[in-house]
N, C-alpha and C positions, 0 to 999 in steps of 0.2 A: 290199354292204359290202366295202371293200377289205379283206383278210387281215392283220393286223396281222404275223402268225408270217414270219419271213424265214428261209431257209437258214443253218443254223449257217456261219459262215466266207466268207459271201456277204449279195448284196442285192435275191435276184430273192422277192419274193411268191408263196404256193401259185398264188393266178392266174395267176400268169406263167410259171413252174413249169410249172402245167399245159396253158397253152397252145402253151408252146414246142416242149413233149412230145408233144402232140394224146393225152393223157389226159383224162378228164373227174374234176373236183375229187370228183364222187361217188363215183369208184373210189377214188381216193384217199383220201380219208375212213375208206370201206370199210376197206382194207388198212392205214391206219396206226390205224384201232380195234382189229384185230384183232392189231397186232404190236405195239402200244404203247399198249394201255389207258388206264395210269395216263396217261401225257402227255395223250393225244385226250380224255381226261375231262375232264383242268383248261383245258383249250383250250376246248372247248363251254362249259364254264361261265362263262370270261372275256367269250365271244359272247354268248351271252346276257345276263351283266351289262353289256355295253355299248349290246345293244340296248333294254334296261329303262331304263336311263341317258337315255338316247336321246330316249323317248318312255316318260313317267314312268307312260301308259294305254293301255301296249300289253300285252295279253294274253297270256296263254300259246299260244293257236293262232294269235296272226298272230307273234308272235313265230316260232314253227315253221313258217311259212311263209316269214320272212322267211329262215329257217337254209337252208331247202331251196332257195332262190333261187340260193343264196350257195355249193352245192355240197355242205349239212351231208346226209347220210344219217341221219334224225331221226325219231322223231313224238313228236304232242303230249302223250306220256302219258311218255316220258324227261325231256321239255320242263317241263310238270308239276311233276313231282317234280323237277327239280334247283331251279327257281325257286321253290318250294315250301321246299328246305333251304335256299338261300339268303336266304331273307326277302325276296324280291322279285315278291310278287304284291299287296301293298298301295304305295299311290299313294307316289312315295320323292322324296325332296325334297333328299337330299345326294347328290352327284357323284361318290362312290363308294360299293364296297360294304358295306349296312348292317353294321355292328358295333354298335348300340343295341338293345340290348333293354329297353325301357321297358315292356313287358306284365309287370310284376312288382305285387308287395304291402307290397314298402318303402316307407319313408315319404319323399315327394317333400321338398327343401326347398326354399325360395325363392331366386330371382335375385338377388344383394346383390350381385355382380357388373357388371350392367348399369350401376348409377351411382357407380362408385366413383369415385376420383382417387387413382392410385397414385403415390406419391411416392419411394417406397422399395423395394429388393429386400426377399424375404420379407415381404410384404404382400400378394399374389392370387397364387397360385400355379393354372395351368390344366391339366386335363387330357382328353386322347383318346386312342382307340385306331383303329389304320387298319389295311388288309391289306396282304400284299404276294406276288403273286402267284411263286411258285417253279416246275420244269419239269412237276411233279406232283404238287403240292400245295399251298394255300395255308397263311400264315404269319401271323400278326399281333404288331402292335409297340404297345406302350403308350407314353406321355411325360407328362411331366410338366415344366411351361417355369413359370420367375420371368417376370411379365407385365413387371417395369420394365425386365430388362437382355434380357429374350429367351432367357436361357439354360436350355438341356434340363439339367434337376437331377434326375432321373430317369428311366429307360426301362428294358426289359425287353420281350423277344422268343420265341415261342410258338408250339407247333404246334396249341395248344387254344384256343378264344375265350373262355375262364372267367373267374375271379374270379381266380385265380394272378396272372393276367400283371401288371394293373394293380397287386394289390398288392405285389409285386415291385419296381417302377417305385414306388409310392410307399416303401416302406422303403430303399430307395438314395437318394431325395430325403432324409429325413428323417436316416441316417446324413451325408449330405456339406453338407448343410444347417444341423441343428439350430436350425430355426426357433423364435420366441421366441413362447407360445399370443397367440391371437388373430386370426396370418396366417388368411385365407380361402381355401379350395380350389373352384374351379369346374371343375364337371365338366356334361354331360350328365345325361341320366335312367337311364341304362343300368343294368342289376343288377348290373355289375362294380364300380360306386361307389356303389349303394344299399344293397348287402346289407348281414349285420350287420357282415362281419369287418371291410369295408372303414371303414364309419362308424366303427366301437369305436375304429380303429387312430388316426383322425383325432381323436375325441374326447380319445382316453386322452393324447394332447400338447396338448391347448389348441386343435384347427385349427378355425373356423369352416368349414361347409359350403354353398356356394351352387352351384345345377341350373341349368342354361338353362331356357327354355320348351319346350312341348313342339315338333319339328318345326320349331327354329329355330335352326340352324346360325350365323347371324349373333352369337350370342351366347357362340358362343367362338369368335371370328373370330383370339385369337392364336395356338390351335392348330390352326386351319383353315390359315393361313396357314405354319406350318410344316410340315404334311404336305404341303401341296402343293412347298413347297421340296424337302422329303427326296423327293420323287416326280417331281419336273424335276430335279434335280440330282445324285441318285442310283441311285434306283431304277430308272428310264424308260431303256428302253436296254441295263439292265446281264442278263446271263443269270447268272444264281446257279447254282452246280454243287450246292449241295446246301442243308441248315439251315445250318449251321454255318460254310459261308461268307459265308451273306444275313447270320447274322446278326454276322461280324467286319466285314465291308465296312462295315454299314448302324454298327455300333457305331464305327467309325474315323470315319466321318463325323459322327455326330454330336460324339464326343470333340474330334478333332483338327480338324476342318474348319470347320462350324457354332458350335461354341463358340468355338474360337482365331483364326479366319481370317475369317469371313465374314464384311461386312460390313452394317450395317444402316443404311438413313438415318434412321431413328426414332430411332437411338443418335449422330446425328452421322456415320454413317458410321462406328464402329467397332465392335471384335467385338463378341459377348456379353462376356467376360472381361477384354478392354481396356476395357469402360466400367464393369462389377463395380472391377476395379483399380483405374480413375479416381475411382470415390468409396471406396474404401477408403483412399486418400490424402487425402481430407480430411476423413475424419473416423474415427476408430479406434472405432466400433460397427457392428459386423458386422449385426448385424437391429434394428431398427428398429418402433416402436412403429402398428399398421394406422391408420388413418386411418377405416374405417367403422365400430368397436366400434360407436359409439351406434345408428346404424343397426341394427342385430341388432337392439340394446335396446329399441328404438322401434315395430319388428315395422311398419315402413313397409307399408300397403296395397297401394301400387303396384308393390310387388315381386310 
C-alpha cells in the first residue's frame, strides 16, 4: 500500500524516501516510533483504518500482515487493540471512521425521513458526526444542515466523541434558527442523538425525531454528501498545526465558503444562502409549517 504521509514542504512518499536513502521503511518506522510517538500512533491508526475500509472482512492478523509488508514494525496484539478502540473489528459498511454507536438502551425512533417531500427551510433538519484526522490526534466535527437550501445551521468541533459535541451543534442550530415545533431531525442511531439530554433538548421545542435504519448510510445521504464535500474540499490535503487551527480553517469554511459561495445544482446552482435569500423575498415567513405532521400521527408501519 502506497504511504499516504509525504515530506512536510516536499512530495517524495516514505517509500520513496526510503529508497532513495537505501534505508529500509522498517527502520524507519522504528526510529520515528521512538522520536515521535504521538505522530507514529495516529499514522498506524489511519493504516489501519484504511485498510479495514478496504476490505470490510479483513482481520486483525492479516491486516498485521498487510502493515508488515508495507514496512509497519507491528504485531497482532498492538494491531488488536487499536482496531479494538476504534470500533473496527465488526463487519463496517460506511467509508469512514465509525463515529456510531448504536449498541446503546435509548429508545430507537422511526425513519419519517425516508418519505418525506420537503418544501420548505426548517422542515427535516439532518444530522452527523465525521473525524478528522490531526498530526497526533484525532478530532471530530458535528453538523447540522436544513435539507431544502443545504445549509450547515449548526456545527461544533471536539477532541472527545461524546454527547457534548452534537449537542453543541444542535443549540447553535436552534439559537440562529428558532425553528417553529414540528420541523423533524434526522439523525442516525448513535448515543450522541439517542441519549436523554439530546432527545429532552429536541422535545422541550416542539422537534419531531426521525433515525435511519440500522447500517444504512443511504438514509442521510444529505449529510453523507456534505462530509464528503468538507473532506475533498477542505480537509484532504490540508496539514492542521494544531485543534485550534483544524478547527478555525474547517469553521471558515463552512461559514464563509459552503454556506456563501458554493454552489449547488439542486439549488439552481446557487449558494445555500442565496437560495435561503431567494425565498425570503417572496414570501416574509421565515419557517414554515412541516409537511409530515400527519405522518407521525398515523405511526406509518412502513417506517
Amino acid at each position: 500500500m502506497k504511504q499516504e504521509m509525504q515530506m512536510q514542504g516536499g512530495s517524495l512518499t516514505i517509500r520513496e524516501m526510503c529508497l532513495s536513502s537505501g534505508v529500509s521503511r522498517a527502520s524507519y518506522y522504528r526510529n520515528w516510533r521512538r522520536c515521535e510517538p504521538g505522530e507514529e500512533q495516529v499514522a498506524l491508526r489511519d493504516a489501519i483504518q484504511r485498510l479495514a475500509i478496504k476490505d470490510r472482512h479483513c482481520g486483525y492478523r492479516r491486516i498485521t500482515r498487510w502493515l508488515k509488508r508495507d514496512g509497519w514494525e507491528v504485531n497482532h496484539k498492538r494491531v488488536l487493540r487499536l482496531m479494538r478502540a476504534d470500533n473496527l473489528l465488526s463487519i463496517r459498511r460506511r467509508r469512514f471512521v465509525v463515529t456510531t454507536d448504536s449498541d446503546h438502551s435509548w429508545r430507537v425512533y422511526p425513519n419519517l425521513a425516508r418519505r418525506m417531500e420537503v418544501s420548505g427551510i426548517n422542515q427535516l433538519w439532518v444530522a452527523d458526526i465525521t473525524y478528522v484526522r490531526l498530526q497526533q490526534e484525532f478530532i471530530y466535527l458535528a453538523v447540522i444542515l436544513d435539507v431544502h437550501s443545504r445549509r450547515v445551521v449548526g456545527w461544533s468541533i471536539s477532541r472527545q466523541l461524546d454527547r457534548s459535541v452534537a449537542q453543541q451543534a444542535l443549540e447553535m442550530a436552534l439559537k440562529q434558527r428558532q425553528p417553529a415545533p414540528g420541523l423533524i431531525h434526522h439523525s442516525d442511531r448513535g448515543v450522541q442523538y439517542a441519549c436523554g439530554e439530546y432527545v429532552e433538548q429536541l422535545q422541550a421545542v416542539g422537534i419531531i425525531i426521525s433515525m435511519s435504519r440500522p447500517g444504512n448510510p443511504w438514509d442521510n445521504a444529505w449529510a453523507e454528501s456534505f462530509m464528503k464535500t468538507l473532506k475533498t474540499e477542505e480537509v484532504d490535503g490540508r496539514r492542521y498545526r494544531n485543534f485550534g487551527h483544524a478547527e478555525s480553517s474547517i469553521g471558515t469554511f463552512i461559514e464563509e465558503v459552503y454556506n456563501q459561495q458554493r454552489l449547488h445544482s439542486a439549488l439552481d446552482y446557487l449558494s445555500p444562502m442565496e437560495f435561503e435569500a431567494g425565498m425570503k423575498s417572496e414570501t416574509l415567513e421565515f419557517t414554515t409549517k412541516p409537511a409530515m405532521v400527519e405522518l407521525v400521527a398515523t405511526g406509518d408501519p412502513g417506517l
